[in-house]
C-alpha positions in Angstrom: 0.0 0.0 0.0 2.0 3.5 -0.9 2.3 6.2 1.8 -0.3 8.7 2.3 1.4 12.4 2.7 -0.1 16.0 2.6 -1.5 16.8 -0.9 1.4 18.4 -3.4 4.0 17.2 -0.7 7.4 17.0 -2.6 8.8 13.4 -3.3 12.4 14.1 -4.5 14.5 16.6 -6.2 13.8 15.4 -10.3 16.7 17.7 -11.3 18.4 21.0 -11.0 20.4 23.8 -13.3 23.9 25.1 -12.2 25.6 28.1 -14.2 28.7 27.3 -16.1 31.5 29.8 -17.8 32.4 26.5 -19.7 30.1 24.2 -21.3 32.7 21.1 -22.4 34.9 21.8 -19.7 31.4 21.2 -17.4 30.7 18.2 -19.5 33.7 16.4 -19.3 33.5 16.7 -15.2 29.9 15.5 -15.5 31.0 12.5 -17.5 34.1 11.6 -16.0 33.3 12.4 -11.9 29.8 11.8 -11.9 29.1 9.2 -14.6 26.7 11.5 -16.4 25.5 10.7 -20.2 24.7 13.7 -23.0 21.0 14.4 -23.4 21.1 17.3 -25.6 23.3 20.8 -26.2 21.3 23.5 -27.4 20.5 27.3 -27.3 18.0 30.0 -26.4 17.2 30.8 -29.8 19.2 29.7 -33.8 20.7 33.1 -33.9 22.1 32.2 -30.3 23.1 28.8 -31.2 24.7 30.2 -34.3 27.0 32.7 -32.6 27.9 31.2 -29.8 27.5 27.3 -29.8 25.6 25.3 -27.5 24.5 27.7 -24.6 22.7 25.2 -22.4 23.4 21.5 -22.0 21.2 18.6 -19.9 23.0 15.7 -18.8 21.6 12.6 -17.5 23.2 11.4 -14.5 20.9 8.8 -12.8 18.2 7.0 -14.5 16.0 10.0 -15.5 17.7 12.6 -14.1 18.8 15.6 -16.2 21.5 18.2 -14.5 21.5 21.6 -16.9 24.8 23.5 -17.4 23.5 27.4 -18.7 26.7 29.4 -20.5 26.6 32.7 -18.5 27.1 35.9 -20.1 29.7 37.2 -17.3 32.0 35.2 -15.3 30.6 33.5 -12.3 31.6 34.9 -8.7 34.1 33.4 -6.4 32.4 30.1 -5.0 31.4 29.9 -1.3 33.8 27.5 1.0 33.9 24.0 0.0 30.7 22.4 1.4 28.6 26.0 1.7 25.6 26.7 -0.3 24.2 26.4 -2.5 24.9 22.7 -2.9 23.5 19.2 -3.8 23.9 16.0 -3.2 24.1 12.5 -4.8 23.3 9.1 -2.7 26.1 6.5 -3.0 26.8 3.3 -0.8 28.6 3.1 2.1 30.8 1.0 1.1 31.6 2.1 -2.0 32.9 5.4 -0.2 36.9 4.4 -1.2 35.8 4.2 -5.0 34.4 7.8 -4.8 37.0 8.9 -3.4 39.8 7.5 -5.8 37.8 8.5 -9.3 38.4 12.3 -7.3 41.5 12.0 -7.1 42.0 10.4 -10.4 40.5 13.6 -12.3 42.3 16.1 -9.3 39.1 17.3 -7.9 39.7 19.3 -4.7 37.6 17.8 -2.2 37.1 17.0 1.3 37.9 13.6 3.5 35.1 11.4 4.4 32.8 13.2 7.2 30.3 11.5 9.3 27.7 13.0 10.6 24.0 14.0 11.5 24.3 17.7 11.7 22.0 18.3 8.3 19.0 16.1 9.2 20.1 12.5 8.4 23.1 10.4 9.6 25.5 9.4 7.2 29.1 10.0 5.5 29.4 13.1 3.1 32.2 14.1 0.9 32.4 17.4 -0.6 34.2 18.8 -3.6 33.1 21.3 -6.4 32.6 21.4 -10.1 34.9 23.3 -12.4 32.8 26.4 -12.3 32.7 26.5 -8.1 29.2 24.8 -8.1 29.3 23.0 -4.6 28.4 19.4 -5.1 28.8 16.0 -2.1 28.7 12.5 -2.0 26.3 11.1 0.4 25.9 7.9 1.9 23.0 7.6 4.4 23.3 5.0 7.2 19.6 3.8 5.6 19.4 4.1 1.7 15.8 5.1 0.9 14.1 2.9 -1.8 15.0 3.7 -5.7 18.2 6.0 -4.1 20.5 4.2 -6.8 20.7 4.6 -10.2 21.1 1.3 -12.3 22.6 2.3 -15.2 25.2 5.0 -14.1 28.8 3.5 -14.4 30.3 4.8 -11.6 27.6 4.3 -9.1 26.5 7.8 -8.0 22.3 7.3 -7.5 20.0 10.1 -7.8 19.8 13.5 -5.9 19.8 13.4 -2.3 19.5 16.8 -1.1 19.8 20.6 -1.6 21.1 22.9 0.7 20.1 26.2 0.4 20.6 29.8 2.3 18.0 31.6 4.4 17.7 34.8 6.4 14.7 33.8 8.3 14.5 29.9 9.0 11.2 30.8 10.5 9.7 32.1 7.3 11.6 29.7 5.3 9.9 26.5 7.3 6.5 28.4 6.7 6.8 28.3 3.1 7.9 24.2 2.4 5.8 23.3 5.2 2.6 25.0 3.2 3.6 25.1 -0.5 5.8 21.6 -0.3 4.1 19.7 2.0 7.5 18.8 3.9 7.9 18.5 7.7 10.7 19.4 10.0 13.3 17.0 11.0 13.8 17.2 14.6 17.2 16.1 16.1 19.2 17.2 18.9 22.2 17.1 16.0 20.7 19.8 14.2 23.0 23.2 14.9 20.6 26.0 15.7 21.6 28.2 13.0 20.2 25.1 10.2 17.0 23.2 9.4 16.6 20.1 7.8 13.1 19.3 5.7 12.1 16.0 4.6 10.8 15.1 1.1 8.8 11.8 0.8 11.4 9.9 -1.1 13.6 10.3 1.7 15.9 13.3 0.7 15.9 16.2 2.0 15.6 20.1 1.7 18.6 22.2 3.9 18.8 25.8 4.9 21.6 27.1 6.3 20.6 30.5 7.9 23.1 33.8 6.8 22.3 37.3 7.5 23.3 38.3 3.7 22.7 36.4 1.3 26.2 34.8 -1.3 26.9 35.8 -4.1 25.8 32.7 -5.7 22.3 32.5 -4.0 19.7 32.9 -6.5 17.4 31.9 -9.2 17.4 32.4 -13.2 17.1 36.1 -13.3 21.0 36.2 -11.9 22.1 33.2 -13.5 20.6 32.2 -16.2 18.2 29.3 -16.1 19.9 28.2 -12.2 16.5 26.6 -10.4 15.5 23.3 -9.1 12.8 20.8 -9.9 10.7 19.7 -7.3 9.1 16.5 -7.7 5.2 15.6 -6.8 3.0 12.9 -7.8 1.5 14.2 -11.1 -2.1 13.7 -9.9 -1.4 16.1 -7.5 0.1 18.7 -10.2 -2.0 20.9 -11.2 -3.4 21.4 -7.4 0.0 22.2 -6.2 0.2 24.9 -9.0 -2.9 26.2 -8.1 -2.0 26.6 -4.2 0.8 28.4 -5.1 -1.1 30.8 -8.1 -4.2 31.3 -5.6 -1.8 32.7 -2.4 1.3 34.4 -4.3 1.8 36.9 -6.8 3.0 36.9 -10.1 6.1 38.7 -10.4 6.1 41.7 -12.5 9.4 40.4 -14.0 9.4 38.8 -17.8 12.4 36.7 -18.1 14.4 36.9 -21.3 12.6 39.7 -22.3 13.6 43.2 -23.5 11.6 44.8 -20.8 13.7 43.4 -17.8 13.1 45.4 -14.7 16.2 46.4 -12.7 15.4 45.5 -9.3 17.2 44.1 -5.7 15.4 40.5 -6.0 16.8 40.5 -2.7 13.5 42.5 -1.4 10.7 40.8 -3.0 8.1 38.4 -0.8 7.5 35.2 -2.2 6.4 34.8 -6.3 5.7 33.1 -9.0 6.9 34.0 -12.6 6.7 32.6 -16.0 9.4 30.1 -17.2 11.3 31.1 -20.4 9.6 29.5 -22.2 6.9 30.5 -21.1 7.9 33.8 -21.7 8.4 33.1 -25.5 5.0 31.5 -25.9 6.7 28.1 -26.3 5.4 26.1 -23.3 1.9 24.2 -23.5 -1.9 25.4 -22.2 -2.3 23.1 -19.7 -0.9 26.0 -17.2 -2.0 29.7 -16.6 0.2 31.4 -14.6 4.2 31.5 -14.6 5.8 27.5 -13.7 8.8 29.1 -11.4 8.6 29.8 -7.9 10.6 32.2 -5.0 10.8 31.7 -1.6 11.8 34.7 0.2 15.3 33.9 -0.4 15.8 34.0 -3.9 16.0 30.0 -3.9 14.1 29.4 -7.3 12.2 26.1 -8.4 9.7 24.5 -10.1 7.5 21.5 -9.6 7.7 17.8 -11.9 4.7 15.5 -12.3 5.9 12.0 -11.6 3.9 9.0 -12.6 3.8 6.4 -10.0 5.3 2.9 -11.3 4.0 -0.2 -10.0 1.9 2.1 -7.5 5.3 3.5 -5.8 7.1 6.4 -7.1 10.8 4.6 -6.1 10.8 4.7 -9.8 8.2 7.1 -11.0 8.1 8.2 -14.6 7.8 11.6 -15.9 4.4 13.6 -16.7 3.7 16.8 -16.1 7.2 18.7 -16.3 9.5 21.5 -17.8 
Protein backbone atom coordinates (compact mmCIF):
# COMPACT_ATOMS: atom_id res chain seq x y z
CA UNK A 1 0.00 0.00 0.00
CA UNK A 2 1.97 3.54 -0.89
CA UNK A 3 2.30 6.19 1.84
CA UNK A 4 -0.28 8.66 2.29
CA UNK A 5 1.43 12.38 2.74
CA UNK A 6 -0.05 16.01 2.64
CA UNK A 7 -1.51 16.79 -0.91
CA UNK A 8 1.45 18.40 -3.39
CA UNK A 9 4.04 17.22 -0.72
CA UNK A 10 7.39 17.02 -2.56
CA UNK A 11 8.77 13.38 -3.30
CA UNK A 12 12.38 14.15 -4.55
CA UNK A 13 14.50 16.57 -6.25
CA UNK A 14 13.78 15.40 -10.29
CA UNK A 15 16.72 17.65 -11.32
CA UNK A 16 18.43 21.03 -11.03
CA UNK A 17 20.42 23.82 -13.27
CA UNK A 18 23.87 25.12 -12.17
CA UNK A 19 25.64 28.06 -14.19
CA UNK A 20 28.72 27.30 -16.10
CA UNK A 21 31.47 29.80 -17.82
CA UNK A 22 32.35 26.48 -19.71
CA UNK A 23 30.08 24.22 -21.30
CA UNK A 24 32.66 21.14 -22.38
CA UNK A 25 34.91 21.80 -19.72
CA UNK A 26 31.35 21.24 -17.41
CA UNK A 27 30.70 18.16 -19.49
CA UNK A 28 33.74 16.40 -19.32
CA UNK A 29 33.54 16.71 -15.20
CA UNK A 30 29.91 15.50 -15.50
CA UNK A 31 30.99 12.51 -17.46
CA UNK A 32 34.09 11.63 -16.04
CA UNK A 33 33.26 12.43 -11.88
CA UNK A 34 29.83 11.76 -11.91
CA UNK A 35 29.13 9.19 -14.57
CA UNK A 36 26.67 11.48 -16.44
CA UNK A 37 25.49 10.74 -20.18
CA UNK A 38 24.75 13.73 -22.95
CA UNK A 39 20.97 14.36 -23.37
CA UNK A 40 21.08 17.31 -25.60
CA UNK A 41 23.31 20.81 -26.25
CA UNK A 42 21.33 23.45 -27.41
CA UNK A 43 20.51 27.34 -27.33
CA UNK A 44 18.05 29.97 -26.35
CA UNK A 45 17.15 30.77 -29.83
CA UNK A 46 19.23 29.68 -33.77
CA UNK A 47 20.66 33.07 -33.90
CA UNK A 48 22.13 32.22 -30.35
CA UNK A 49 23.10 28.81 -31.24
CA UNK A 50 24.70 30.19 -34.33
CA UNK A 51 26.97 32.70 -32.61
CA UNK A 52 27.90 31.18 -29.83
CA UNK A 53 27.54 27.27 -29.77
CA UNK A 54 25.62 25.25 -27.53
CA UNK A 55 24.46 27.68 -24.61
CA UNK A 56 22.71 25.24 -22.44
CA UNK A 57 23.44 21.48 -22.00
CA UNK A 58 21.18 18.57 -19.87
CA UNK A 59 23.02 15.71 -18.78
CA UNK A 60 21.58 12.56 -17.51
CA UNK A 61 23.23 11.42 -14.46
CA UNK A 62 20.90 8.78 -12.81
CA UNK A 63 18.24 6.97 -14.55
CA UNK A 64 16.05 10.04 -15.53
CA UNK A 65 17.68 12.56 -14.10
CA UNK A 66 18.77 15.64 -16.22
CA UNK A 67 21.45 18.24 -14.50
CA UNK A 68 21.47 21.62 -16.89
CA UNK A 69 24.77 23.51 -17.39
CA UNK A 70 23.54 27.35 -18.72
CA UNK A 71 26.74 29.37 -20.49
CA UNK A 72 26.56 32.74 -18.49
CA UNK A 73 27.13 35.89 -20.10
CA UNK A 74 29.74 37.23 -17.31
CA UNK A 75 32.05 35.22 -15.30
CA UNK A 76 30.59 33.46 -12.25
CA UNK A 77 31.62 34.85 -8.72
CA UNK A 78 34.15 33.44 -6.44
CA UNK A 79 32.44 30.14 -4.98
CA UNK A 80 31.44 29.90 -1.29
CA UNK A 81 33.80 27.49 0.96
CA UNK A 82 33.92 24.01 -0.02
CA UNK A 83 30.71 22.37 1.38
CA UNK A 84 28.63 25.95 1.74
CA UNK A 85 25.65 26.74 -0.26
CA UNK A 86 24.18 26.42 -2.52
CA UNK A 87 24.90 22.71 -2.86
CA UNK A 88 23.47 19.22 -3.85
CA UNK A 89 23.93 15.96 -3.19
CA UNK A 90 24.08 12.49 -4.79
CA UNK A 91 23.26 9.11 -2.74
CA UNK A 92 26.06 6.47 -2.97
CA UNK A 93 26.84 3.34 -0.84
CA UNK A 94 28.62 3.12 2.08
CA UNK A 95 30.81 0.96 1.06
CA UNK A 96 31.62 2.13 -2.04
CA UNK A 97 32.92 5.43 -0.17
CA UNK A 98 36.89 4.43 -1.23
CA UNK A 99 35.79 4.15 -4.98
CA UNK A 100 34.44 7.76 -4.76
CA UNK A 101 37.02 8.92 -3.42
CA UNK A 102 39.81 7.54 -5.85
CA UNK A 103 37.78 8.53 -9.30
CA UNK A 104 38.40 12.33 -7.28
CA UNK A 105 41.51 12.04 -7.12
CA UNK A 106 42.03 10.37 -10.37
CA UNK A 107 40.55 13.61 -12.29
CA UNK A 108 42.34 16.08 -9.34
CA UNK A 109 39.13 17.26 -7.85
CA UNK A 110 39.73 19.25 -4.70
CA UNK A 111 37.56 17.83 -2.19
CA UNK A 112 37.07 16.97 1.31
CA UNK A 113 37.89 13.59 3.51
CA UNK A 114 35.10 11.40 4.39
CA UNK A 115 32.78 13.20 7.18
CA UNK A 116 30.32 11.53 9.27
CA UNK A 117 27.69 12.98 10.57
CA UNK A 118 24.01 13.97 11.52
CA UNK A 119 24.25 17.74 11.68
CA UNK A 120 22.00 18.27 8.26
CA UNK A 121 19.01 16.07 9.20
CA UNK A 122 20.14 12.51 8.38
CA UNK A 123 23.09 10.39 9.63
CA UNK A 124 25.55 9.37 7.16
CA UNK A 125 29.11 10.03 5.50
CA UNK A 126 29.44 13.07 3.07
CA UNK A 127 32.20 14.11 0.87
CA UNK A 128 32.42 17.41 -0.61
CA UNK A 129 34.17 18.85 -3.58
CA UNK A 130 33.05 21.28 -6.43
CA UNK A 131 32.63 21.39 -10.12
CA UNK A 132 34.94 23.31 -12.37
CA UNK A 133 32.79 26.45 -12.32
CA UNK A 134 32.69 26.52 -8.11
CA UNK A 135 29.23 24.82 -8.14
CA UNK A 136 29.28 23.00 -4.64
CA UNK A 137 28.36 19.38 -5.09
CA UNK A 138 28.79 15.97 -2.11
CA UNK A 139 28.65 12.48 -2.00
CA UNK A 140 26.26 11.10 0.37
CA UNK A 141 25.95 7.91 1.91
CA UNK A 142 23.04 7.57 4.38
CA UNK A 143 23.27 4.97 7.16
CA UNK A 144 19.57 3.82 5.58
CA UNK A 145 19.39 4.13 1.68
CA UNK A 146 15.75 5.10 0.89
CA UNK A 147 14.13 2.86 -1.84
CA UNK A 148 15.03 3.74 -5.71
CA UNK A 149 18.18 6.03 -4.08
CA UNK A 150 20.53 4.23 -6.83
CA UNK A 151 20.70 4.56 -10.21
CA UNK A 152 21.08 1.34 -12.28
CA UNK A 153 22.65 2.31 -15.18
CA UNK A 154 25.16 5.01 -14.08
CA UNK A 155 28.83 3.47 -14.43
CA UNK A 156 30.31 4.82 -11.56
CA UNK A 157 27.63 4.26 -9.14
CA UNK A 158 26.46 7.82 -7.97
CA UNK A 159 22.32 7.33 -7.52
CA UNK A 160 19.95 10.11 -7.79
CA UNK A 161 19.84 13.45 -5.94
CA UNK A 162 19.78 13.45 -2.34
CA UNK A 163 19.50 16.76 -1.10
CA UNK A 164 19.78 20.64 -1.64
CA UNK A 165 21.10 22.86 0.73
CA UNK A 166 20.12 26.15 0.39
CA UNK A 167 20.58 29.78 2.31
CA UNK A 168 18.04 31.65 4.37
CA UNK A 169 17.69 34.84 6.43
CA UNK A 170 14.74 33.83 8.27
CA UNK A 171 14.47 29.89 9.01
CA UNK A 172 11.18 30.76 10.52
CA UNK A 173 9.70 32.11 7.33
CA UNK A 174 11.55 29.70 5.25
CA UNK A 175 9.86 26.54 7.33
CA UNK A 176 6.48 28.42 6.73
CA UNK A 177 6.79 28.31 3.08
CA UNK A 178 7.95 24.19 2.40
CA UNK A 179 5.79 23.32 5.18
CA UNK A 180 2.61 24.97 3.18
CA UNK A 181 3.61 25.11 -0.46
CA UNK A 182 5.77 21.63 -0.34
CA UNK A 183 4.10 19.69 2.02
CA UNK A 184 7.53 18.80 3.89
CA UNK A 185 7.88 18.53 7.74
CA UNK A 186 10.72 19.37 10.00
CA UNK A 187 13.31 16.98 11.02
CA UNK A 188 13.81 17.23 14.58
CA UNK A 189 17.22 16.11 16.09
CA UNK A 190 19.24 17.21 18.85
CA UNK A 191 22.24 17.14 16.04
CA UNK A 192 20.75 19.77 14.19
CA UNK A 193 22.95 23.22 14.92
CA UNK A 194 20.64 26.04 15.69
CA UNK A 195 21.63 28.19 12.95
CA UNK A 196 20.20 25.14 10.16
CA UNK A 197 16.97 23.18 9.36
CA UNK A 198 16.55 20.11 7.77
CA UNK A 199 13.09 19.33 5.71
CA UNK A 200 12.15 15.95 4.56
CA UNK A 201 10.84 15.08 1.11
CA UNK A 202 8.76 11.80 0.78
CA UNK A 203 11.45 9.92 -1.08
CA UNK A 204 13.57 10.29 1.73
CA UNK A 205 15.91 13.33 0.69
CA UNK A 206 15.88 16.18 2.00
CA UNK A 207 15.59 20.12 1.69
CA UNK A 208 18.61 22.20 3.91
CA UNK A 209 18.76 25.80 4.89
CA UNK A 210 21.59 27.12 6.32
CA UNK A 211 20.59 30.46 7.89
CA UNK A 212 23.07 33.85 6.75
CA UNK A 213 22.26 37.25 7.46
CA UNK A 214 23.30 38.30 3.66
CA UNK A 215 22.65 36.40 1.30
CA UNK A 216 26.21 34.82 -1.27
CA UNK A 217 26.87 35.79 -4.07
CA UNK A 218 25.77 32.73 -5.66
CA UNK A 219 22.28 32.47 -4.05
CA UNK A 220 19.73 32.94 -6.53
CA UNK A 221 17.40 31.94 -9.17
CA UNK A 222 17.44 32.40 -13.16
CA UNK A 223 17.14 36.06 -13.30
CA UNK A 224 21.02 36.18 -11.89
CA UNK A 225 22.06 33.16 -13.55
CA UNK A 226 20.64 32.22 -16.18
CA UNK A 227 18.22 29.30 -16.11
CA UNK A 228 19.88 28.21 -12.24
CA UNK A 229 16.49 26.58 -10.42
CA UNK A 230 15.52 23.29 -9.08
CA UNK A 231 12.76 20.84 -9.92
CA UNK A 232 10.67 19.67 -7.26
CA UNK A 233 9.07 16.47 -7.73
CA UNK A 234 5.16 15.62 -6.80
CA UNK A 235 3.05 12.89 -7.78
CA UNK A 236 1.45 14.16 -11.08
CA UNK A 237 -2.12 13.66 -9.94
CA UNK A 238 -1.39 16.13 -7.48
CA UNK A 239 0.15 18.69 -10.16
CA UNK A 240 -1.95 20.88 -11.17
CA UNK A 241 -3.43 21.41 -7.38
CA UNK A 242 -0.02 22.19 -6.17
CA UNK A 243 0.16 24.90 -9.03
CA UNK A 244 -2.94 26.22 -8.14
CA UNK A 245 -1.97 26.62 -4.22
CA UNK A 246 0.77 28.38 -5.07
CA UNK A 247 -1.10 30.81 -8.12
CA UNK A 248 -4.22 31.26 -5.56
CA UNK A 249 -1.78 32.69 -2.42
CA UNK A 250 1.33 34.43 -4.34
CA UNK A 251 1.80 36.90 -6.76
CA UNK A 252 3.04 36.93 -10.14
CA UNK A 253 6.06 38.68 -10.42
CA UNK A 254 6.13 41.75 -12.52
CA UNK A 255 9.38 40.44 -13.99
CA UNK A 256 9.36 38.83 -17.80
CA UNK A 257 12.39 36.69 -18.07
CA UNK A 258 14.36 36.90 -21.31
CA UNK A 259 12.59 39.73 -22.28
CA UNK A 260 13.59 43.19 -23.53
CA UNK A 261 11.55 44.83 -20.75
CA UNK A 262 13.74 43.43 -17.84
CA UNK A 263 13.11 45.36 -14.73
CA UNK A 264 16.20 46.43 -12.74
CA UNK A 265 15.44 45.46 -9.27
CA UNK A 266 17.18 44.06 -5.74
CA UNK A 267 15.43 40.49 -5.99
CA UNK A 268 16.84 40.49 -2.66
CA UNK A 269 13.51 42.55 -1.41
CA UNK A 270 10.69 40.76 -3.01
CA UNK A 271 8.10 38.43 -0.82
CA UNK A 272 7.52 35.20 -2.23
CA UNK A 273 6.44 34.80 -6.25
CA UNK A 274 5.70 33.12 -9.02
CA UNK A 275 6.86 33.99 -12.59
CA UNK A 276 6.73 32.61 -16.03
CA UNK A 277 9.37 30.11 -17.24
CA UNK A 278 11.28 31.14 -20.40
CA UNK A 279 9.59 29.53 -22.22
CA UNK A 280 6.86 30.49 -21.11
CA UNK A 281 7.86 33.76 -21.68
CA UNK A 282 8.38 33.12 -25.48
CA UNK A 283 5.04 31.46 -25.90
CA UNK A 284 6.70 28.09 -26.30
CA UNK A 285 5.35 26.10 -23.35
CA UNK A 286 1.95 24.23 -23.55
CA UNK A 287 -1.89 25.37 -22.18
CA UNK A 288 -2.25 23.08 -19.66
CA UNK A 289 -0.92 26.03 -17.22
CA UNK A 290 -2.02 29.67 -16.56
CA UNK A 291 0.20 31.42 -14.63
CA UNK A 292 4.17 31.47 -14.57
CA UNK A 293 5.81 27.45 -13.72
CA UNK A 294 8.75 29.13 -11.44
CA UNK A 295 8.55 29.84 -7.94
CA UNK A 296 10.63 32.22 -5.04
CA UNK A 297 10.79 31.69 -1.62
CA UNK A 298 11.84 34.70 0.19
CA UNK A 299 15.33 33.85 -0.44
CA UNK A 300 15.83 33.99 -3.86
CA UNK A 301 15.95 30.02 -3.94
CA UNK A 302 14.15 29.37 -7.35
CA UNK A 303 12.15 26.11 -8.36
CA UNK A 304 9.73 24.52 -10.07
CA UNK A 305 7.48 21.52 -9.64
CA UNK A 306 7.68 17.85 -11.92
CA UNK A 307 4.69 15.51 -12.31
CA UNK A 308 5.91 11.99 -11.57
CA UNK A 309 3.92 9.01 -12.58
CA UNK A 310 3.79 6.37 -9.96
CA UNK A 311 5.26 2.89 -11.31
CA UNK A 312 4.05 -0.25 -9.96
CA UNK A 313 1.86 2.10 -7.47
CA UNK A 314 5.29 3.48 -5.76
CA UNK A 315 7.14 6.42 -7.12
CA UNK A 316 10.83 4.61 -6.06
CA UNK A 317 10.78 4.66 -9.80
CA UNK A 318 8.20 7.14 -11.01
CA UNK A 319 8.06 8.18 -14.59
CA UNK A 320 7.83 11.58 -15.88
CA UNK A 321 4.42 13.62 -16.72
CA UNK A 322 3.75 16.78 -16.08
CA UNK A 323 7.22 18.70 -16.29
CA UNK A 324 9.46 21.55 -17.78
Amino acid sequence: MRQQHRPGSVYCIDHYVVPTNDILTWQSFMENVLGGRLHKMGGLSTAERLRRGPIRIMMNVSDRHQIGGFLQNDMLPEPSTRGGAPRFGYFIRSEDVGDHLRRLEQFDIPHSDPIKTSEEGQEGTAIHFEDPDGNQLEFWAPTHLPAGALSTTNPTGVGRISHAVQESRDLNKTVEFYSRYCGLDLIESADIPKDTVAMEMTGGGRLVFKEVDTLAPRTGGHNKFLGQHTALTVENDGYLDAYQRLWDELPESEYTPYSKDEIDIDETVLAPRTELHGLEARGERGKHVVRGHFFYDWDCNNYHLTGGVPSDGAMAEYTVGHSD
